[in-house]
Structures are given as structure tokens and as C-alpha cells.
N, C-alpha and C positions, 0 to 999 in steps of 0.2 A: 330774907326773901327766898332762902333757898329750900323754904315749905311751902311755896305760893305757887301758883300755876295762874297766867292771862290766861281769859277767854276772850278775845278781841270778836268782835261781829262786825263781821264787813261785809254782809249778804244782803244787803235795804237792795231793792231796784234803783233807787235815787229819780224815780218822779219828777222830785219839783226841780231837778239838777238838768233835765232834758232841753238839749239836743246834746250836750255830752256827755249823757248815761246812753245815748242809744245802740253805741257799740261797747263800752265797757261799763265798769262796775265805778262805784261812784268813789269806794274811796282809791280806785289805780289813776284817778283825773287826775292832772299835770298841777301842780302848786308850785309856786317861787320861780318856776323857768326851771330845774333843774329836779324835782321832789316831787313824787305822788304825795297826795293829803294821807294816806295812808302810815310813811316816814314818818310822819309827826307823832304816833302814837307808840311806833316802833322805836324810836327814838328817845321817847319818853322809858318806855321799858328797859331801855338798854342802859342809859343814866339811871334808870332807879335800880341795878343790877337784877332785873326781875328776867330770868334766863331761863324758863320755859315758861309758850305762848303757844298756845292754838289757836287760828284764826278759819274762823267760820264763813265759808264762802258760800253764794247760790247762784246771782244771777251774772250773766259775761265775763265770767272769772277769767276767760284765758289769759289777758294781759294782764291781771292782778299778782294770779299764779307765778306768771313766768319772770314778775318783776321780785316776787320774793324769791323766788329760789337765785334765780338770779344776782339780787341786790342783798340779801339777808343768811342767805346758807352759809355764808364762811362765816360770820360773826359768832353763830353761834359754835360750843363745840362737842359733838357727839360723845367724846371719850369721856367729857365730863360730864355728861347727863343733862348739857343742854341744848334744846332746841325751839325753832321756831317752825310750828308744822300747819300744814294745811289740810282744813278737815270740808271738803264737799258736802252736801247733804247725804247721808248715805239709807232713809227712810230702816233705818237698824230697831225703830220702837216703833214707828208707825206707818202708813201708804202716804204718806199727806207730805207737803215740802214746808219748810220754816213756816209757821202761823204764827210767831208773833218772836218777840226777842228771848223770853223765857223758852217761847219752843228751840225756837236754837241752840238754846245750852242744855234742854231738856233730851234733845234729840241724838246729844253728842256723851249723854251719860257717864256711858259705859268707858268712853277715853277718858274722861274726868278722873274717872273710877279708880282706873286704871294706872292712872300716875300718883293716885294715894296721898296728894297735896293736905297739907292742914286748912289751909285758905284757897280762896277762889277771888280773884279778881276778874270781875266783867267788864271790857271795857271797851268802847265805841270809834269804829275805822273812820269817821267823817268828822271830826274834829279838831280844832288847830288852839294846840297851848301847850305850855311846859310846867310839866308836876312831876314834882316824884312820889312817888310813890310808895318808897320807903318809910317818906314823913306817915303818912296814912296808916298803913302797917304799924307802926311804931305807936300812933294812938290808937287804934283798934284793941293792940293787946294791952297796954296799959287800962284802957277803960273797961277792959272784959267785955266786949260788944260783944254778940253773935253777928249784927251787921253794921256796916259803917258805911254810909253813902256819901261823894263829896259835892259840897253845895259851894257857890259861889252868889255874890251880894247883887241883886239886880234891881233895876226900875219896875213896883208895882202894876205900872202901865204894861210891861211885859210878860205879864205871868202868865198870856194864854201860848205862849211859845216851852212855859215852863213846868214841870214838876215842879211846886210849890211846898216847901218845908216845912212845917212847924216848930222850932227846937226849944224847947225846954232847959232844965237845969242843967248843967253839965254838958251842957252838946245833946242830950238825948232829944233823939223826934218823937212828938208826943202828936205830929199830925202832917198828914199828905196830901195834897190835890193835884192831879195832876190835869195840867194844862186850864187853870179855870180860866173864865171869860177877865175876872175880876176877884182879886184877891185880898181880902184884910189884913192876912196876914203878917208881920214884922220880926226882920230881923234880931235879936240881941245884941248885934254887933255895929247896927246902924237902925235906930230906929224909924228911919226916911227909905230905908229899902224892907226887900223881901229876899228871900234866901229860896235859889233854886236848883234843882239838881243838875249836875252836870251829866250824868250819865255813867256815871263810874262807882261800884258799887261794888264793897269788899265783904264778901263772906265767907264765917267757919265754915268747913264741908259739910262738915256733921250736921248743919241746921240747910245749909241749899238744895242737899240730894231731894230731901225728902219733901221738904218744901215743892220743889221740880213737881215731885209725883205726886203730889194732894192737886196741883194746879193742874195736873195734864191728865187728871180724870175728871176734872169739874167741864162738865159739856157748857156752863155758862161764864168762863173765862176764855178774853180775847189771847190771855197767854202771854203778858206783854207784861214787863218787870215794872213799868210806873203806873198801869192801869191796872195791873193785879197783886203782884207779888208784894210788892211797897204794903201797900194801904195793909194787905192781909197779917201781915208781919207784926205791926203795933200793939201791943198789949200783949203778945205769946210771945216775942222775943226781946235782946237788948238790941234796941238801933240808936246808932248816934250820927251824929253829923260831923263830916272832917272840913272844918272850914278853907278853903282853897290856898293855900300858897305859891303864890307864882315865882316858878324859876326864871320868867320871861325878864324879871328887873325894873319895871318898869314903873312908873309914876298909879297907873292905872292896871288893873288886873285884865289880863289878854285872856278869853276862851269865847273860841267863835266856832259854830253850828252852820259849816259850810256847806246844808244843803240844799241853799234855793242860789240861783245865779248871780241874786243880789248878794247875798253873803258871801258866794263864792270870790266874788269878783272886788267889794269890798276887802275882804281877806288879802287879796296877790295886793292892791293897793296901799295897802299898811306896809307893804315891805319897803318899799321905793324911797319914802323921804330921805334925808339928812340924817335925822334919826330916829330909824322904822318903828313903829308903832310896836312892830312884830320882828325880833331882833335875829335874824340868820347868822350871823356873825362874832356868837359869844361859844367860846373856846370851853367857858366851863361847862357848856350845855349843848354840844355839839349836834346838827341833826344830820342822821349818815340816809345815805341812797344808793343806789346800784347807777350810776354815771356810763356811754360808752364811749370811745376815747376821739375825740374832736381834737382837731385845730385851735389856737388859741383864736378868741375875736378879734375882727380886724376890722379897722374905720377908717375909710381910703376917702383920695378926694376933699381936696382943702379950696376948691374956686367959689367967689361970690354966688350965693346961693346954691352951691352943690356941696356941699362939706356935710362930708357923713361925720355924724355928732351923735351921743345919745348924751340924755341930761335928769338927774334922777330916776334914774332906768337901773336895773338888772337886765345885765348882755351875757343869758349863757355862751359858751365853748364854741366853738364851731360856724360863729354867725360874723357877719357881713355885711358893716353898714356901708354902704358902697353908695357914698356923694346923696344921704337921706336923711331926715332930722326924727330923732325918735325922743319924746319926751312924757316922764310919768309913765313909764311903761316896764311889762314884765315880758324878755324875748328868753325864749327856750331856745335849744341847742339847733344849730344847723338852717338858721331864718336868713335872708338876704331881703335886705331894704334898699330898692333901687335910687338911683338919682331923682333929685327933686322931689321926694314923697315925704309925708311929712304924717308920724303917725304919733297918737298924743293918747296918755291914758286907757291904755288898753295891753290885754293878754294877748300875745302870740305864744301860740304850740310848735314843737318842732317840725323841721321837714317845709317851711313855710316860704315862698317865694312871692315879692311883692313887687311889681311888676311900678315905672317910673312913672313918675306925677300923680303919684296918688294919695287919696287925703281920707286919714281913719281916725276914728278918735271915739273912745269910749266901746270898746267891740272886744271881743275875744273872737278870735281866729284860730282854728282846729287845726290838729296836724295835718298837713299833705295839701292846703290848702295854696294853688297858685293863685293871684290876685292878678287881674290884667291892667294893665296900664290905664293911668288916666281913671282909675275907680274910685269912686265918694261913695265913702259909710262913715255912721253915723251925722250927717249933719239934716237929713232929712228923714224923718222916722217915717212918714207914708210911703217915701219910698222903697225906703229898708224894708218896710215890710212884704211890699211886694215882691222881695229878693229871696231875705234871709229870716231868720226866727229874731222877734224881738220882744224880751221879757217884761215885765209890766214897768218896771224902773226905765226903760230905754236904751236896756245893752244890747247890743247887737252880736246873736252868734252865726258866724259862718263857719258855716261844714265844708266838707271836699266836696256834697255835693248840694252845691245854693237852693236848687229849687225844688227841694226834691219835698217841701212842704207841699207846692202846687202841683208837681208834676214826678212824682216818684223816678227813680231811676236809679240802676242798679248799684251795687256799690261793693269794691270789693271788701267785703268783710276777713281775709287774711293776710293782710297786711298788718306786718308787726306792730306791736305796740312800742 
């Protein structure tokens, strides 16, 4: 790994992730109550000993920024030539900002260049799974690929979410579509699935620089590595397919695409059962974060009907079930759940104060978020909407500030992350 350089991209606006991209960047969003969705890939890097990373920022970086330097500068270590760096847009080849994912890493060249890496690993800040990447590497050079992209086995009914693989003899892709409506094609590993990309795509250098600059003079490419770069590649290069190995352990293969609120919120839900879907607690697979130093949790209040409890929940540090029932839920550092409330299946962010007799259930709650006493969310969705943002599934997100869909109003935008 010690000729490999990440490209992580973590500059998407995150869209379809809104009301909690509208002040930061989608992969600094809060995951597991204690971890940016970001960790997960840094994480990944760090288990695969993959010890330089550049990550490609654009839009509300400041708490992205300040959570890497913060949470990831000591890990790495300068004197030995590694690090983990953050690269801005910095318009160095052109006037224009990110156009597509390929422009990204197009845009950023000359650092590429510059580190003289053998390989390029690209890889994506919004997604939650455990790989190494080593394994990857390891068959990339055994198979003499120029490129090797990694696929995972999915429901044909899903292919328009997906990069659709073709693979051939050997692992070689001998076809791509990405995102079709409907797809024939079949996996060799399971003939009932289809094999989709995940977004992570290992290339010689020697074959991407230049690759880069045939794409980033063609005025009729969107720039984008599964709409342009993929398909262009077949028959002029070696591409194969690294089929997925999860380090997650699990019965079923774990990689989720936490960019719409459904999936996001899905996602924090796998962690909670008995035994999480999505496993935070395996020592051989550690995932590290930047944490700041809290109190331990505390759950006061044992009278009939007031016993602060949580039950299938993660209780980050610092939080305060004080005489309130929390159940199937994700609470972040510094939340207090007052008497008598009773909150069920849902993300709390830190900094969250939940005011007594109130009934939540199914909702994520943003940081800084006071809840006044006696408030019902989720059990009426016309209501909710009259309140707060609610996504087409029925989750309910409150901000710090509720109404600011109907009634704009100001908001301090420098309050830390």
C-alpha cells in the first residue's frame, strides 16, 4: 500500500440528504451518535494500511475540515511520509468548480502528480462498509489490471440506483451501464443477482492521468467516472472486477449509499439491535473518530412511570436520560431526555435538549435542537409537516430552526460543528 495514494471525494452538495446538508457537507453528518459517515471510509483506510489520502472538498466544508484535522492529524505521521490532506477546490486547470467526480480528481492533478504514487485509489466520503483494501490491491496486481473496480451482488430490481457490471472470464468487465432503468444482466457468482459498482475504483497512474485529460477535453462528457470514464475504458484497457469482501462479518454483505434520508436513517437503525446489522464493536475492525471529552451517560430516576431507561439504543458520553424512556434509538454526545418522554426509533444529534412529556418516534433531531415540553412528532404526519421537513418515507427532521421551511429565519451559521 505504500505506492497507493486515496482520492476520497467528499465535495457531492448531498441533495437528496437535505435539511442536514443545508449547513454542512454530507459526509461531516453525524452517524452511530459518536462518528461522521466520513470515519467509515477513513477507517477503512486506516485498517487497510492505506497511509496517504487526499480528500477532495467543495461545498460547507468548514466542519468537515475542522473534524479531520481535528480527529485524523495525529493518526497519520509526517516524518514517515504519511498523511491525510485536504485539498479545496483550487480552479489550478480550469475557472469552473467540481463538474462531475472525474473532474475532481482531474482538477487535483498536479497533487496526484506530485506524490508519484503507482496506484490511485478513488474513493467515495458517503458510504458505510468495511473493506480492505489491501485485499483489492493484492488482486489488481496479480491480475495485471490497469483498472479494477469493486462490485458488490445486488437485486436486479435495483440496478437504477446502480453502476451495472458486466464480468466476464476471470473477473474481467467486458460491460457497464450505469444506472439503467432495468437490467439483464447476471452476476457469475449468483446467477439470481447482478453485480454493481460500489464506487471505489483502483487505478495504475500511468493509465488515469491521461485518461483524466482525454475526458477533460471532450466538451460532450459530464465528467463523471460511471457515466464516462468506466464505459470509455473497455476494450483499450485491463478492467476487472474485485468482488466485495466484507470485513463487517456478517451473515449478509453490509455497503449502504447513505445519501437520501431513507438510507441515512435506515443505516443509524442497523446499529441498535442485539446484534447490529452494522457491527461498531469489532476490535479487529476498529472505526476511529475525533470524540470531545464528555461525562459518562447517566440514567437517573427509577419511580413508576418516570425511570430514565434506554433499551436497544446507543447513549453517547455526556447524555442524560433524566426519569425518560428511550427505545431503538441513536443519542449523540450531550442530549438530555426529560421526565416522562418517551422517544422511540429515531436519531438524536448532540447538544439536544428534550423538554418533559413528550412523544417522538421515527424523526431525527438536529444538533442544538431544544424540544419544548409536551411536543408530539412523528405520530401525525400532516401535522409534522406543518412544522418540520418530512421525507417521502415519513421521517421527520427537526432543525434548530422548525419553521424556517414556511417562515425563513435567521440562523446562526458559526456555531461549531
Amino acid at each position: 500500500m505504500k505506492d497507493t495514494l486515496g482520492v476520497l471525494l467528499a465535495g457531492g452538495a448531498g441533495e437528496r440528504l437535505y435539511p442536514l446538508t443545508r449547513d454542512r457537507a454530507k459526509p461531516a453528518v453525524t452517524f452511530g451518535g459518536i462518528y461522521r459517515i466520513i470515519d467509515v471510509t477513513l477507517s477503512n483506510c486506516v485498517n487497510s494500511d492505506l497511509r496517504r489520502v487526499f480528500i477532495l472538498t467543495q461545498y460547507k466544508a468548514l466542519s468537515l475540515n475542522r473534524h479531520i484535522r481535528e480527529g485524523w492529524g495525529e493518526v497519520y505521521s509526517r516524518e514517515l511520509g504519511e498523511f491525510v490532506e485536504i485539498l479545496p477546490p483550487m480552479k489550478r486547470v480550469s475557472d469552473n468548480w467540481y463538474m462531475g467526480t472525474a473532474d475532481a480528481v482531474y482538477q487535483n492533478i498536479y497533487s496526484i502528480g506530485s506524490e508519484q504514487p503507482k496506484y490511485v485509489l478513488i474513493l467515495s466520503g458517503d458510504h458505510i462498509y468495511k473493506m480492505n483494501y489491501e485485499r483489492m490491491l493484492t488482486q489488481h496486481m496479480e491480475s495485471g489490471a490497469d483498472v479494477t473496480l469493486a462490485t458488490i451482488l445486488i437485486d436486479p430490481a435495483e440496478s437504477s440506483r446502480f453502476g451495472c457490471v458486466e464480468i466476464g472470464a476471470h473477473n474481467q468487465v467486458v460491460g457497464f451501464q450505469e444506472k439503467p432503468k432495468e437490467t439483464s444482466l447476471r452476476s457469475p457468482f449468483n446467477p439470481e443477482k447482478a453485480d454493481g459498482s460500489m464506487g471505489v475504483y483502483l487505478f495504475n497512474t500511468d493509465v488515469l492521468l491521461p485518461v483524466l485529460l482525454k475526458d477533460a477535453e471532450d466538451p460532450n462528457s459530464s465528467h463523471d467516472f460511471g457515466h464516462d470514464i468506466l464505459p470509455k475504458l473497455l476494450g483499450d484497457y485491463r478492467v476487472y472486477a474485485y468482488n466485495f469482501i466484507d470485513e463487517n462479518k456478517k451473515e449478509a454483505l453490509y455497503w449502504r449509499d447513505v445519501g437520501t434520508l431513507e438510507a441515512y436513517y435506515e443505516a443509524n437503525m442497523d446499529l441498535v439491535s442485539v446484534s447490529p446489522v452494522f457491527n461498531l464493536y469489532d476490535k479487529a475492525w476498529p472505526l476511529r473518530t475525533h470524540q470531545r471529552q464528555y461525562p459518562p451517560a447517566k440514567f437517573v430516576f427509577g419511580e413508576p412511570a418516570r425511570t430514565g431507561s434506554a433499551v436497544d439504543s446507543i447513549v453517547a458520553a455526556g447524555s442524560v436520560i433524566s426519569g425518560g424512556t428511550v427505545r431503538t434509538c441513536v443519542v449523540s454526545p450531550d442530549v438530555r431526555v426529560n421526565s416522562y418522554s418517551q422517544i422511540e426509533t429515531s436519531v438524536i444529534f448532540s447538544h439536544v435538549n428534550i423538554g418533559r412529556h413528550c412523544r417522538i418516534r421515527k424523526a431525527i433531531i438536529d444538533r442544538d435542537v431544544h424540544i419544548p415540553e409536551g411536543t408530539v412528532i412523528g405520530y401525525d404526519t400532516e401535522q409534522d409537516k406543518q412544522k418540520y421537513f418530512v421525507s417521502e418515507g415519513g421521517i421527520v427532521v427537526v432543525t434548530r430552526d422548525y419553521s424556517m421551511f414556511e417562515n425563513p429565519v435567521s440562523v446562526d451559521y458559526f456555531t461549531s460543528e
